[in-house]
C-alpha positions in Angstrom: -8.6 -0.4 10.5 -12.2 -0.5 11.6 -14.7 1.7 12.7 -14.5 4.2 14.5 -11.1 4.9 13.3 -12.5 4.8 10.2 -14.1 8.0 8.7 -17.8 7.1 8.2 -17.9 9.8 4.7 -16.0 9.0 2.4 -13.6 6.1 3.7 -12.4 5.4 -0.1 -9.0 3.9 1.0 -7.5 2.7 4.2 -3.7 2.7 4.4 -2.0 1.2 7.6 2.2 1.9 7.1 4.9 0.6 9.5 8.0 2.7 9.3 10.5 0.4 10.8 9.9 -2.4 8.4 8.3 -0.4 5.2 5.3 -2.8 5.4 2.0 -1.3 4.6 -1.4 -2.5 3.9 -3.8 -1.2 1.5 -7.8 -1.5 1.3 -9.8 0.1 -1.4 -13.5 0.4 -1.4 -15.7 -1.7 -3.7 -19.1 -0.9 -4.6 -21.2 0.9 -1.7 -18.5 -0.9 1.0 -15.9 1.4 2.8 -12.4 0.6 2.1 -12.6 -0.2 6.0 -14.9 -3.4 5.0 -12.6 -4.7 2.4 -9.8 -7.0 2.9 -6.4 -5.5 3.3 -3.6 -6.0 0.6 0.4 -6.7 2.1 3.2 -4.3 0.2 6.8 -3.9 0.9 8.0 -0.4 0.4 11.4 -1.5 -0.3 10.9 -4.2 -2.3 8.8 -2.3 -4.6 11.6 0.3 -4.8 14.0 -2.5 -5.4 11.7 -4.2 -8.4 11.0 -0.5 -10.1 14.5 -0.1 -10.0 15.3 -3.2 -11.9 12.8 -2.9 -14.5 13.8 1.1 -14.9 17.8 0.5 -14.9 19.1 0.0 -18.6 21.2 -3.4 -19.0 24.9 -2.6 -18.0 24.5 -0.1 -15.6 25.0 -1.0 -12.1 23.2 1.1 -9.1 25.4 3.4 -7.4 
């Protein structure tokens, strides 16, 4: 996400989410450069969910 998308006060962080697949991409700003400058970081929703889950869930327990 570029300019003029962009908001020129303020862009902090730029978010881009597809629903359908839980992909999203995550920019931050650094230093006096918008978020919208910076280079974009690939997440999936669910397989965050899934990791947290396995980390959270106490040994023996299966998910429901």
């Amino acid at each position: 996400m570029k300019r003029p998308v962009a908001f020129r006060s303020g862009n902090l962080q730029s978010v881009l989410f597809a629903l359908r697949t839980l992909d999203f991409r995550v920019a931050n700003a650094r230093g006096p450069s918008p978020a919208c400058d910076q280079p974009y970081t690939h997440y999936n929703l669910s397989a965050l969910l899934h990791a947290h889950a396995k980390v959270r869930r106490p040994a023996g327990i299966r998910a429901g």
